[in-house]
C-alpha positions in Angstrom: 0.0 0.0 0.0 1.9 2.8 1.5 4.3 4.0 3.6 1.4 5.8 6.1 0.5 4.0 8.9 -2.6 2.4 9.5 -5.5 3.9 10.4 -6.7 2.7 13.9 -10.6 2.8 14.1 -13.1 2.1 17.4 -16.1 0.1 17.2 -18.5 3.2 17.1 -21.0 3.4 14.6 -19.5 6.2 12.9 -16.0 4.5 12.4 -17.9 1.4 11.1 -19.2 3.3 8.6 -16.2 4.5 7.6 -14.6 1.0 7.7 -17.6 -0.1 5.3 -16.7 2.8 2.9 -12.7 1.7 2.8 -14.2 -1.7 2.3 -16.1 -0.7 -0.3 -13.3 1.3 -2.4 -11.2 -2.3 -2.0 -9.2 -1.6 0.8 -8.7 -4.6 3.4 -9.6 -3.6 6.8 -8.8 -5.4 9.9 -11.3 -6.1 12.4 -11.8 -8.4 15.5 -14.1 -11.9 15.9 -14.1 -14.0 18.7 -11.5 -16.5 17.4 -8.6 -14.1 16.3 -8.7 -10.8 14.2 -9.3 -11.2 10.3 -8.1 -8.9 7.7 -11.4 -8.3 5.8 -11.6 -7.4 2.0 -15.1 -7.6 -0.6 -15.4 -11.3 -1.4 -17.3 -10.4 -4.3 -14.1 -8.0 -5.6 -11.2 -9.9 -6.9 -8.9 -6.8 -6.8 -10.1 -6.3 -3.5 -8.9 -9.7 -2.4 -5.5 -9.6 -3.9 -4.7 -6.7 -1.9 -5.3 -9.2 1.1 -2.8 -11.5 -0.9 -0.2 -9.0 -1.5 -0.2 -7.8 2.5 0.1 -10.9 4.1 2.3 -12.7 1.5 -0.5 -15.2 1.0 0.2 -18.0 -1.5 -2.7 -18.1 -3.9 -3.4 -21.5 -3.5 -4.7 -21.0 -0.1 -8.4 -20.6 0.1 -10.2 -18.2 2.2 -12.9 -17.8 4.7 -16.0 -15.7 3.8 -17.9 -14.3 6.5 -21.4 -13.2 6.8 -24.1 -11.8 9.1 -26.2 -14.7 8.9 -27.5 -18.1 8.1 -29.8 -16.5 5.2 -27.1 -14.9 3.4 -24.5 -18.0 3.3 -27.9 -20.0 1.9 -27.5 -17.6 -1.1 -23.9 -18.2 -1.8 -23.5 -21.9 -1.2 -25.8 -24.8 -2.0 -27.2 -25.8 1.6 -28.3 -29.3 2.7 -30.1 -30.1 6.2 -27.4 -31.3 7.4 -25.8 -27.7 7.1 -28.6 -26.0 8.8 -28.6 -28.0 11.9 -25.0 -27.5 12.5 -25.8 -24.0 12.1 -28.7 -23.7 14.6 -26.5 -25.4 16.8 -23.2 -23.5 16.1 -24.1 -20.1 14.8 -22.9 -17.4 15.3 -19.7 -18.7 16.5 -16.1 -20.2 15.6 -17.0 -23.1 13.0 -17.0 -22.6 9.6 -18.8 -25.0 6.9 -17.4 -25.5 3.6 -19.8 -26.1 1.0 -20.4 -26.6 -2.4 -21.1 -23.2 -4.4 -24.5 -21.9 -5.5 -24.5 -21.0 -8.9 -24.7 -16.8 -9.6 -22.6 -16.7 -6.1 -20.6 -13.9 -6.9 -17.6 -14.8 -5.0 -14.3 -14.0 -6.8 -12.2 -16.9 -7.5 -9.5 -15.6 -5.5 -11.7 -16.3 -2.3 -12.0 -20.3 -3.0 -8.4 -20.7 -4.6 -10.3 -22.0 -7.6 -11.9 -24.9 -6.1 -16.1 -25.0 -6.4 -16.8 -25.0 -3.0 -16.8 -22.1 -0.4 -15.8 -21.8 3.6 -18.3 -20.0 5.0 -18.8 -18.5 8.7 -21.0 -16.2 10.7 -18.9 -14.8 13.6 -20.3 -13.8 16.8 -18.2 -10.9 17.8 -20.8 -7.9 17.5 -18.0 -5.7 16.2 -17.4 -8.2 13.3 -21.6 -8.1 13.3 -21.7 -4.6 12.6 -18.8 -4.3 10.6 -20.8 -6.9 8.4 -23.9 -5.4 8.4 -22.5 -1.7 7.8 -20.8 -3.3 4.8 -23.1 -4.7 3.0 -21.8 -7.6 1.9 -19.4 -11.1 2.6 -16.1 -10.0 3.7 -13.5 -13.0 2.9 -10.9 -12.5 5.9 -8.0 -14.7 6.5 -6.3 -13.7 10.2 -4.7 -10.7 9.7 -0.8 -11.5 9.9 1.6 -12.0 7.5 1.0 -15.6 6.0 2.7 -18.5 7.8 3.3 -16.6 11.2 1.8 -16.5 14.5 -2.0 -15.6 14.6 -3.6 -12.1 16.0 -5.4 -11.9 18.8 -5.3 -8.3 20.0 -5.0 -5.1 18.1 -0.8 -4.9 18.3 -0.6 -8.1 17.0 -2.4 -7.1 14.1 -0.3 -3.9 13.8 3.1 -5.5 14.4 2.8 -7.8 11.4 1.1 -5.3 9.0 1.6 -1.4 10.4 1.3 0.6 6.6 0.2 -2.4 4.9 -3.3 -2.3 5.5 -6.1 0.9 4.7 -7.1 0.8 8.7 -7.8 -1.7 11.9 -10.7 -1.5 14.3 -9.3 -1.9 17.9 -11.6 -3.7 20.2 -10.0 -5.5 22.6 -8.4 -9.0 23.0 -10.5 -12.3 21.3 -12.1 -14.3 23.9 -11.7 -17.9 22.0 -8.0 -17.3 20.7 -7.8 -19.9 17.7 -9.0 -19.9 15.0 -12.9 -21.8 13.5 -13.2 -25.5 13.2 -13.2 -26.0 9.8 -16.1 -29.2 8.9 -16.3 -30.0 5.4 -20.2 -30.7 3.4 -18.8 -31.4 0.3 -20.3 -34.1 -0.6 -22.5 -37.3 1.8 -19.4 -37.1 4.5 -18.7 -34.9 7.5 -15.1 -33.9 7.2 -13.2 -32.4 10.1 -11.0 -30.0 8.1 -9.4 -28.0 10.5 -9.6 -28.4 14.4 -10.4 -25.0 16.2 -12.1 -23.6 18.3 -15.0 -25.3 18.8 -14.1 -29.0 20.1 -15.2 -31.8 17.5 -16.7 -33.6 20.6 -19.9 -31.0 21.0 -20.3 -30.9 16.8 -20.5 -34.9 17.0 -23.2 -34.7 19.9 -25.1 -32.6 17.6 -24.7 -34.9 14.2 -24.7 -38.3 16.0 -21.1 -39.9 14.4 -17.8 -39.3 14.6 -16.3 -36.9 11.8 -14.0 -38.3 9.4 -10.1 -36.7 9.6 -8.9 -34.9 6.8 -5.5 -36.6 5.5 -2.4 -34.3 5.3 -1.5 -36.3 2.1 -5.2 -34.6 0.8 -5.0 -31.9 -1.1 -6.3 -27.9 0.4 -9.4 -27.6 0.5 -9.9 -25.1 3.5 -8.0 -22.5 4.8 -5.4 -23.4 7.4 -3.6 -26.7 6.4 -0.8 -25.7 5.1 1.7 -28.0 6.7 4.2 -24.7 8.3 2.1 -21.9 9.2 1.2 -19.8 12.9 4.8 -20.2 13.0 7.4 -18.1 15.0 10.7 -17.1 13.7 13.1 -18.9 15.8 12.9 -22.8 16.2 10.0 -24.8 18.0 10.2 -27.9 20.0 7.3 -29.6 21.1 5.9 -31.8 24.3 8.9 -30.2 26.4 9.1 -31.1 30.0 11.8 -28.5 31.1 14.0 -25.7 28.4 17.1 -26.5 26.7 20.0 -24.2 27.2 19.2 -21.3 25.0 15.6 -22.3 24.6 12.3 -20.2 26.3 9.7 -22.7 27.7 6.3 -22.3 27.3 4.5 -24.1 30.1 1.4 -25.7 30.8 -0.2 -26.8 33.8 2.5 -27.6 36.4 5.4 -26.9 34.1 6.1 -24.1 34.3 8.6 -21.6 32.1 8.5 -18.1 30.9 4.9 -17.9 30.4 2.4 -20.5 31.1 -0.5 -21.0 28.9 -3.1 -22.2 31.8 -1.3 -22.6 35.5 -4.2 -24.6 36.3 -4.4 -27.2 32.8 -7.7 -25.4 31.4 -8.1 -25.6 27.6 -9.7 -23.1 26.8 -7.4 -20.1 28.8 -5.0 -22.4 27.1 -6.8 -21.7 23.9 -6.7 -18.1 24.1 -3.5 -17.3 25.3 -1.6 -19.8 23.2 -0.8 -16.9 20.1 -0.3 -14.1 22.5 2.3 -16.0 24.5 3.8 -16.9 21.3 3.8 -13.7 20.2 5.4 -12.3 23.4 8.4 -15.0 23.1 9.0 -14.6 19.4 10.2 -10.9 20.4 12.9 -12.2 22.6 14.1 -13.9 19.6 15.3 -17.3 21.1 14.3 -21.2 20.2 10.6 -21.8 22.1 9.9 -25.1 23.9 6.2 -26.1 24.8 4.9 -28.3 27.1 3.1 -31.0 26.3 -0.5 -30.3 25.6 -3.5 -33.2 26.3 -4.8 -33.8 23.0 -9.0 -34.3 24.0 -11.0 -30.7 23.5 -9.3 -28.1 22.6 -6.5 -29.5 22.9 -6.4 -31.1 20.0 -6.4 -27.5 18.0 -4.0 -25.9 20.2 -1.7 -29.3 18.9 -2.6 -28.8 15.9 -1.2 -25.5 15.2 1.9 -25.9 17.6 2.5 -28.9 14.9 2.3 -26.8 12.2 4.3 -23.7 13.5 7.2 -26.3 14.6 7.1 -28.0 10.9 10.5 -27.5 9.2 9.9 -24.2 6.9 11.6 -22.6 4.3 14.4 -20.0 5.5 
């Protein structure tokens, strides 16, 4: 974009407005959901999304999350099945998103699905991603709003440490209360695929549908945001299931072992859940290799695994 630093905009009506209108000219916008902040662009504009692309150094390949007010407007961009609806009464609004196939005369740019024919779609709680939807207009496809591959955004500075200039404006409101990002469950075709653990556990969504949900391979090929194999990664070296540091290493400890930070002193998931990118965030700018506790793998824990898998995968330098 430019060199000018991004504009930082509350959740009053009047700034919405204004973050509609910069939404409308094609500029991305951050803005906070419950899970973690999304950088927000027209779904229907593909200039619009490329400008998402280009300031988070997005491969192209990597599909993207459309969010929208309500159950009635994702019925008019994807093709929805009963199945669909009574995850949503169940889920929505909140952090699970359902990929679908697409409705014809959707009017999503390509960009948003990677090419593929289907569409992740999601209707987020927070009310100041609510009323930034509403004063819009329109779906808003919004991947987290960092630079791709790195450690997720959960509170305004995140947002603004990874993409200060880069971005038309951020609306500041506060830390996200869930921390990770939306389960991902595929409805592509007569299975229910878990495409992306997050957070919502799979354990509630398999009360609701009555049957396990099938895993997604990492031999598969993408079909929802989030699984590349390196991404939310820091920039120094990760080690995993650590029971005390290494010399040179920070720990980041959970339950009784302790370290630098701790993501829950007490071994709850989900304060687990929400601090897990801020306390990454805080020990990627000491700039030393970060070893983690061991994390139980039932609940959330098996999202908070998931993307401390993928942010310790061996990356490109």
């Amino acid at each position: 974009m430019s060199e000018e630093s991004t504009l930082i905009l509350s959740p009053s009506p009047g700034d919405m407005a204004r973050a509609a209108g910069l939404l409308r000219r094609g500029e991305p916008v951050a803005f906070p959901t419950e899970t973690v902040y999304g950088l927000g662009a027209d779904a229907r504009s593909g200039p619009a999304v490329a400008r998402v692309y280009a300031a988070k150094g997005r491969p192209a390949f990597n599909p993207l999350i459309a969010h929208v007010p309500d159950v009635e407007t994702a019925r008019e961009l994807v093709i929805w099945t009963p199945m669909a609806d009574k995850l949503a009464r169940a889920f929505w609004p909140g952090p699970l998103t359902l990929v679908l196939p697409l409705r014809e005369g959707h009017g999503i740019a390509s960009l948003v699905t990677a090419g593929l024919e289907t569409l992740a779609v999601r209707v987020p709680a927070h009310p100041t991603a609510q009323a930034l939807l509403r004063a819009f207009g329109g779906p808003l496809a919004a991947p987290s709003a960092n630079p791709s591959g790195r450690i997720s955004p959960t509170t305004a500075a995140h947002v603004l440490a990874g993409l200060d200039g880069d971005i038309a404006a951020l609306i500041d409101d506060g830390a996200c209360a869930v921390g990770l990002e939306s389960t991902i469950v595929g409805l592509i075709d007569k299975t229910l695929r878990l495409l992306r653990p997050g957070g919502l556990a799979a354990e509630p969504i398999e009360a609701v549908i009555g049957r396990p949900l099938q895993q997604h391979a990492t031999t598969d090929a993408l079909v929802a945001p989030g699984q590349l194999l390196s991404h939310y990664a820091p920039r120094a070296a990760m080690r995993l299931n650590a029971e005390e540091s290494r010399r040179g290493e920070l720990l980041l400890g959970f339950g009784n072992v302790e370290g630098e930070l701790n993501l829950s002193p007490g071994g709850d998931l989900a304060e687990a859940a929400a601090n897990l990118f801020d306390h990454l965030h805080r020990l990627d700018q000491i700039g030393r290799p970060i070893a983690v506790a061991r994390i139980p793998g039932h609940g959330l824990g098996a999202a908070i695994n998931d993307r401390l898998k993928r942010a310790a995968a061996p990356r490109d330098t």
